[in-house]
N, C-alpha and C positions, 0 to 999 in steps of 0.2 A: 759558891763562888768559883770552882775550881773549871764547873762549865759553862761560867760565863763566858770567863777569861778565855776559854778555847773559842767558844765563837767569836770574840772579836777579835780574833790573829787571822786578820785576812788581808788580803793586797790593796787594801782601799788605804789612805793615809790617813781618813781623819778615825778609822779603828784602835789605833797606837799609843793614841794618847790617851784614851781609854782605856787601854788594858794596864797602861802605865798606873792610869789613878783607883782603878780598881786594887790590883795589889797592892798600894801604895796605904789605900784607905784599910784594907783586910790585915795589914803589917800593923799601922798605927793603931787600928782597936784592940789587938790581940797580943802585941809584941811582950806582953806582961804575962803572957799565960804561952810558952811558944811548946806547943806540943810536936812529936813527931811528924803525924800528917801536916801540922801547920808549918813546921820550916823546912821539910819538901818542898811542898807548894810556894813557900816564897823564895825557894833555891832555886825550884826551876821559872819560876816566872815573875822576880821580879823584875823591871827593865832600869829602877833605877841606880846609878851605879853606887853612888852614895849609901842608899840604903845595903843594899849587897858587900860594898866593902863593910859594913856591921856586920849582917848577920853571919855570913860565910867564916871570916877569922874566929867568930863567936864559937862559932859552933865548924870547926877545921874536919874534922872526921868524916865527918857525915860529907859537908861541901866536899870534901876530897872524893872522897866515895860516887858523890853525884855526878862529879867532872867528866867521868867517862861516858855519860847524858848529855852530858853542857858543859862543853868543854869551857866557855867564858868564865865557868866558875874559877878558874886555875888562874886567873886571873884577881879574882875577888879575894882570893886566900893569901895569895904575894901581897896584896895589899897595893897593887900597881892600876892607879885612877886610868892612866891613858890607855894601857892595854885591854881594860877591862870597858871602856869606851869605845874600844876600835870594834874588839869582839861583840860585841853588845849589836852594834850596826852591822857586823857582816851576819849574827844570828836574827836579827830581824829583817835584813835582803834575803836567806837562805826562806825563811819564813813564811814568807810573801812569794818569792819565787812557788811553793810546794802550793802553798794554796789554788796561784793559778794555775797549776798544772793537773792541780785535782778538777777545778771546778771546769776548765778551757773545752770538755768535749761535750761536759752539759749546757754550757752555756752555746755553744757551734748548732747542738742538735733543737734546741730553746727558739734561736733565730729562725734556724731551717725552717722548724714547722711553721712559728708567727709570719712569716713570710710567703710560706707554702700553703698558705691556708686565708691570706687576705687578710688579714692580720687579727683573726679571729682568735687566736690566742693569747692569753694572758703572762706573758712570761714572769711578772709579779707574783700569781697567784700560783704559778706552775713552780716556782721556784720555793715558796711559801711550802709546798707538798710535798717537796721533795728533800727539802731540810726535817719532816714531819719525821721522815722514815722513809722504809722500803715498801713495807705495807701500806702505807697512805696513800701512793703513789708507783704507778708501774708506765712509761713511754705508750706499749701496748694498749692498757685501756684508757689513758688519754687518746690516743689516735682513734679507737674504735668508741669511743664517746662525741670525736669531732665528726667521723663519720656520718653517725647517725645523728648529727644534728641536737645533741646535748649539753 
């Protein structure tokens, strides 16, 4: 669950709601059994505020501990809804801001060549290879694969 939830924190809007119902669902089947790595994982990722004002006060230590990660948590632990709403939104624009600016030079270099090339490339599939890994996928033997006409 812990690498879904990463792939869907991306700058796209309708991802959000997603990552929302994902931990939302992994909180409510487990909330009975809450192990370490499990209220990590829903310390740092869950988006909604409600649930968070639960677990965090529940469990103060730890939340406390996490805060200097997520800082929103410091909100969840005061037990303060609005603040802990505000933060919630600026951590998910910070979020989304990091994403585009990981993906903005692959996706630049992505156009170039579909463009550069008659639009013989697949940016779907090129993009598909490049979330695979580093080994799956190198610029270099794509370009030297479009060269020779493969």
């Amino acid at each position: 669950m812990p690498d879904l939830v990463q792939a869907k924190k991306t700058q796209r809007d309708r991802d959000w709601p997603m990552v929302c119902r994902l931990v939302e669902a992994h909180y409510c089947d487990n909330n009975g059994k809450p192990q370490t790595a499990r209220l990590n994982f829903w310390l740092f990722e869950l988006r909604t505020p409600e649930l968070l004002l639960e677990v965090a006060p529940a469990h103060k230590g730890l939340a406390q501990k996490l805060a200097a990660r997520r800082p929103s948590l410091r909100h969840a632990v005061s037990g303060s809804l609005t603040k802990l709403e505000v933060a919630l939104g600026v951590e998910e624009r910070r979020l989304r801001a990091e994403d585009k600016a990981h993906w903005s030079p692959f996706l630049h270099e992505l156009e170039l060549l579909s463009h550069g090339l008659g639009g013989l490339l697949d940016p779907g599939a090129v993009v598909q290879q490049v979330l695979a890994g580093p080994r799956a996928w190198s610029w270099s033997a794509a370009r030297a694969s479009l060269r020779a006409g493969r």
